[in-house]
PyMOL commands that place a pseudoatom at each C-alpha (Angstrom):
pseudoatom trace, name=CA, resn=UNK, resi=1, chain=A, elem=C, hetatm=0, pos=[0.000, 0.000, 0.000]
pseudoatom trace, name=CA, resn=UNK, resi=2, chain=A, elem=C, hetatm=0, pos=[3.330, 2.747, 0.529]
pseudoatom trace, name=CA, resn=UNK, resi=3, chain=A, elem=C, hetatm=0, pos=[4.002, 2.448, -2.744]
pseudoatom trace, name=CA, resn=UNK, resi=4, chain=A, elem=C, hetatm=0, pos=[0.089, 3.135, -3.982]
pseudoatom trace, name=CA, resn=UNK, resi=5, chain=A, elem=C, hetatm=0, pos=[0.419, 6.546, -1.447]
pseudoatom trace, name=CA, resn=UNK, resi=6, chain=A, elem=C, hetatm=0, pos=[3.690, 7.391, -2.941]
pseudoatom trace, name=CA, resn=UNK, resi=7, chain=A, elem=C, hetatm=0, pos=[2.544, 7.592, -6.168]
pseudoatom trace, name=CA, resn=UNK, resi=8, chain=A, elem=C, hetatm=0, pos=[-0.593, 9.653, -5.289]
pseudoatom trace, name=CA, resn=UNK, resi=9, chain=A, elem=C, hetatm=0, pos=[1.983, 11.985, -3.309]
pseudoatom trace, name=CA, resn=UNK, resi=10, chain=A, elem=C, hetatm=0, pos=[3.923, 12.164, -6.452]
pseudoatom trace, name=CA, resn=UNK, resi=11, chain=A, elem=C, hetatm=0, pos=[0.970, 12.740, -8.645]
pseudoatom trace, name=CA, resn=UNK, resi=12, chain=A, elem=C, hetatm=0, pos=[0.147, 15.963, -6.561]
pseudoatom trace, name=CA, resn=UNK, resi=13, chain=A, elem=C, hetatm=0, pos=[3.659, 16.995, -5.918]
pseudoatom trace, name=CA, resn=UNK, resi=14, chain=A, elem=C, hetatm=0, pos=[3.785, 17.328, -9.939]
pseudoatom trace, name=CA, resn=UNK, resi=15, chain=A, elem=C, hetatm=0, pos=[1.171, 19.451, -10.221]
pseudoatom trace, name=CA, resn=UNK, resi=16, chain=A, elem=C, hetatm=0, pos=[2.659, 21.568, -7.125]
pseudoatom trace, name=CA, resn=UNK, resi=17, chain=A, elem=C, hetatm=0, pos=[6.370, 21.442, -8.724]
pseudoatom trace, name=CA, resn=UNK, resi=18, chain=A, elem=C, hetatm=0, pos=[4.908, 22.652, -12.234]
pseudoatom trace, name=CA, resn=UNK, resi=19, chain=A, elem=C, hetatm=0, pos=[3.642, 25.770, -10.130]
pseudoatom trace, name=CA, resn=UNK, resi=20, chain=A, elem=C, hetatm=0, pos=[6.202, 26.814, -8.368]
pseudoatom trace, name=CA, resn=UNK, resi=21, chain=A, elem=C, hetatm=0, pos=[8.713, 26.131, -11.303]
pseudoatom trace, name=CA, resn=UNK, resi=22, chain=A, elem=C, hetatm=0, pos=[9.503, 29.550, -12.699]
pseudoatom trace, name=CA, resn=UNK, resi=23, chain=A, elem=C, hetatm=0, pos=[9.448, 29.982, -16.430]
pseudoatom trace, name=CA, resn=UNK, resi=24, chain=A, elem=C, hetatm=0, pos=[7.724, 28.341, -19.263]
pseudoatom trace, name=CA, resn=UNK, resi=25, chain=A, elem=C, hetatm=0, pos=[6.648, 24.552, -18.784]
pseudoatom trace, name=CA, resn=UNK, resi=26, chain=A, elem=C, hetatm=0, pos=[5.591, 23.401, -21.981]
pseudoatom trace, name=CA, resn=UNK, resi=27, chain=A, elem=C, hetatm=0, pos=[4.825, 19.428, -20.714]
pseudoatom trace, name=CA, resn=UNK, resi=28, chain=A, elem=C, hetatm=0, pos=[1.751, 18.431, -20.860]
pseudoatom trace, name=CA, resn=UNK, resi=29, chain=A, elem=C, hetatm=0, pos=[-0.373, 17.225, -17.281]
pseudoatom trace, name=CA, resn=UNK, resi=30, chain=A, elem=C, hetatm=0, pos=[0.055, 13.677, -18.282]
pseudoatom trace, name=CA, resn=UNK, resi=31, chain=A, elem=C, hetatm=0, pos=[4.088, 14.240, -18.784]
pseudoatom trace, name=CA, resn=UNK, resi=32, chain=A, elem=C, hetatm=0, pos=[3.778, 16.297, -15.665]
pseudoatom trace, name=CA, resn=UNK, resi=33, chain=A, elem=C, hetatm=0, pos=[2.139, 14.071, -13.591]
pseudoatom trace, name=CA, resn=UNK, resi=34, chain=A, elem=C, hetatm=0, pos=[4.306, 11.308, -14.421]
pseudoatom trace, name=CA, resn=UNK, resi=35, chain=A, elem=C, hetatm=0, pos=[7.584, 13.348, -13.673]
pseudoatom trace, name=CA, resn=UNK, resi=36, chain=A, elem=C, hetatm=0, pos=[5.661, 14.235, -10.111]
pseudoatom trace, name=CA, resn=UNK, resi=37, chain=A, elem=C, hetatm=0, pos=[5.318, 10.063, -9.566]
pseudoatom trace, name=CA, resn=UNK, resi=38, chain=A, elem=C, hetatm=0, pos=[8.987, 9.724, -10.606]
pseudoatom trace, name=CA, resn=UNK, resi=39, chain=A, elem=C, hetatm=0, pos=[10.454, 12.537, -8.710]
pseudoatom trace, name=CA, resn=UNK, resi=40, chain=A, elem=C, hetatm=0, pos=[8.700, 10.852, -5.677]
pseudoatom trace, name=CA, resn=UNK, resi=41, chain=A, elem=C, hetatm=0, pos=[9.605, 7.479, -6.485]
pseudoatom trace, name=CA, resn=UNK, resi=42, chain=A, elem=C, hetatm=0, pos=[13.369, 8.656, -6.838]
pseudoatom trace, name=CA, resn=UNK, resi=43, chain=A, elem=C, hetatm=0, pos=[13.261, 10.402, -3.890]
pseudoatom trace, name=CA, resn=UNK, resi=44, chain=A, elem=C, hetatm=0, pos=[11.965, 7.484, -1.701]
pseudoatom trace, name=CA, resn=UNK, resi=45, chain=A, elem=C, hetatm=0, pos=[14.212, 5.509, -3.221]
pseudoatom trace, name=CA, resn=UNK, resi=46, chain=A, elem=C, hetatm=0, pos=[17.705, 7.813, -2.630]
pseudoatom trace, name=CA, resn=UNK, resi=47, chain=A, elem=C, hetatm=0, pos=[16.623, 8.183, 0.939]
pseudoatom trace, name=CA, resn=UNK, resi=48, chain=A, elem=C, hetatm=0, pos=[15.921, 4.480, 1.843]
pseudoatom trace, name=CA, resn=UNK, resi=49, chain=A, elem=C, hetatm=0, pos=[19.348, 4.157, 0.194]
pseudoatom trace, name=CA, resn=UNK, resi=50, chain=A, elem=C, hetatm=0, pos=[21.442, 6.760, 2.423]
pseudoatom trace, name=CA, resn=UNK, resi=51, chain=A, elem=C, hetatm=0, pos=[19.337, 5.589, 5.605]
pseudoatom trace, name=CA, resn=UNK, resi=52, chain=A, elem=C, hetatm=0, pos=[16.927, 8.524, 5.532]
pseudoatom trace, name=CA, resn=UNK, resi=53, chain=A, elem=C, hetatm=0, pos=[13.749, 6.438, 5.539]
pseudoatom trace, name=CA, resn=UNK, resi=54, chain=A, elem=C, hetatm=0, pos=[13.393, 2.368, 6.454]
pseudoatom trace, name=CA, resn=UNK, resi=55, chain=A, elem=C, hetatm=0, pos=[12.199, -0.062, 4.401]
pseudoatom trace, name=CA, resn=UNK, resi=56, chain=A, elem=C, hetatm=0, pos=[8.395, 0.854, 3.203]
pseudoatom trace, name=CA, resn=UNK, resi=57, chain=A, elem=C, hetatm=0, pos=[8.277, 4.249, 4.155]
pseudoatom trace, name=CA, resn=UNK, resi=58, chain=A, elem=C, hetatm=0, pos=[8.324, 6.957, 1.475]
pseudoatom trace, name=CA, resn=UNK, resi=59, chain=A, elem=C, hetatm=0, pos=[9.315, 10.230, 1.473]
pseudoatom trace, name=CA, resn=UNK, resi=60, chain=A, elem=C, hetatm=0, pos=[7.372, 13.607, 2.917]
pseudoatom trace, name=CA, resn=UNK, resi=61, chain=A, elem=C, hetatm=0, pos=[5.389, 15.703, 0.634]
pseudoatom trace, name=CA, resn=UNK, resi=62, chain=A, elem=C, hetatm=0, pos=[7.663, 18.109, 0.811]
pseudoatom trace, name=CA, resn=UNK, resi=63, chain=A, elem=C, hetatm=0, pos=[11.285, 16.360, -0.352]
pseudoatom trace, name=CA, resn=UNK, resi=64, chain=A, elem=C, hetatm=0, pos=[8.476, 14.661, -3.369]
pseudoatom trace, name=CA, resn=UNK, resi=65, chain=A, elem=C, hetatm=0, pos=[8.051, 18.543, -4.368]
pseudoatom trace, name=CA, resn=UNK, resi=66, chain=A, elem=C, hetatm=0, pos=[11.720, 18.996, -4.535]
pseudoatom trace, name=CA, resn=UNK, resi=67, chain=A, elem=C, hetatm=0, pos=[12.362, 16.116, -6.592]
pseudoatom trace, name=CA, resn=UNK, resi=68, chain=A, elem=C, hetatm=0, pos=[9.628, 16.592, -8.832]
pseudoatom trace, name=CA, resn=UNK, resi=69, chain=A, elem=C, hetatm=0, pos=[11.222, 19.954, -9.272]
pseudoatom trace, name=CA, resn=UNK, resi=70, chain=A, elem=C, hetatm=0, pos=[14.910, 18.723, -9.926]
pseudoatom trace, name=CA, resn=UNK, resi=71, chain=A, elem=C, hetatm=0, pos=[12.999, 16.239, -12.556]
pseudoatom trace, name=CA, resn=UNK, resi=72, chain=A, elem=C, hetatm=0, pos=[11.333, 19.124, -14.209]
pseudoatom trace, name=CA, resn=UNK, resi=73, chain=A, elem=C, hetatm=0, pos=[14.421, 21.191, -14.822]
pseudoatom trace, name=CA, resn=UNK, resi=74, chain=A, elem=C, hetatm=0, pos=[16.473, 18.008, -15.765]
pseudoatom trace, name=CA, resn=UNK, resi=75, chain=A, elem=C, hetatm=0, pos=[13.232, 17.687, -18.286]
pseudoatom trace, name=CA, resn=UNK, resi=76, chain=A, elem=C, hetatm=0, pos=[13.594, 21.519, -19.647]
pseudoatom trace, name=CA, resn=UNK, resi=77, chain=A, elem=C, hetatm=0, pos=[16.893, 20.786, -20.600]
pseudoatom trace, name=CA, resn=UNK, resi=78, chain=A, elem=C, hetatm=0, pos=[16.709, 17.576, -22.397]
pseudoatom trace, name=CA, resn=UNK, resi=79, chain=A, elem=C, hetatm=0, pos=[13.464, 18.742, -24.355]
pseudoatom trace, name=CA, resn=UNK, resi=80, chain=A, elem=C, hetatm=0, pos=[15.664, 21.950, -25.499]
pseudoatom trace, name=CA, resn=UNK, resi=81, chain=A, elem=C, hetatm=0, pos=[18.016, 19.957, -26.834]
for i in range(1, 81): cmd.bond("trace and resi %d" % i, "trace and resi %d" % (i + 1))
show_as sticks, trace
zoom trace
């Protein structure tokens, strides 16, 4: 069941990210929504790995923000390009 709350954490932290990401976001909900899940997937994942968070329990709202945000600007530049 964590991993059905992380992704609805990530699915709302995309939609939060693409907001408070400054400039134009030209990804569509559906791409931003899925960046959201993956930024909060990631960041579950890279704190169960450096002993952040035990086994099953996902990250805070707030560091799924952050990576949803570090996944939208890593997005901006690769779609530039």
């Amino acid at each position: 069941m964590s991993i059905v709350w992380t992704i609805l954490i990530g699915f709302v932290a995309g939609l939060l990210a693409r907001a408070l990401k400054p400039g134009d976001d030209s990804a569509g909900f559906i791409v931003t929504t899925l960046i959201g899940i993956a930024g909060s997937l990631g960041v579950t994942y890279l704190g169960q790995a450096m002993g952040w968070y035990t086994a099953g329990q996902g990250a805070g709202f707030l560091a799924s923000v952050v990576g949803a945000i570090v996944l939208l600007f890593i997005w901006g530049m690769v779609k530039r390009k």
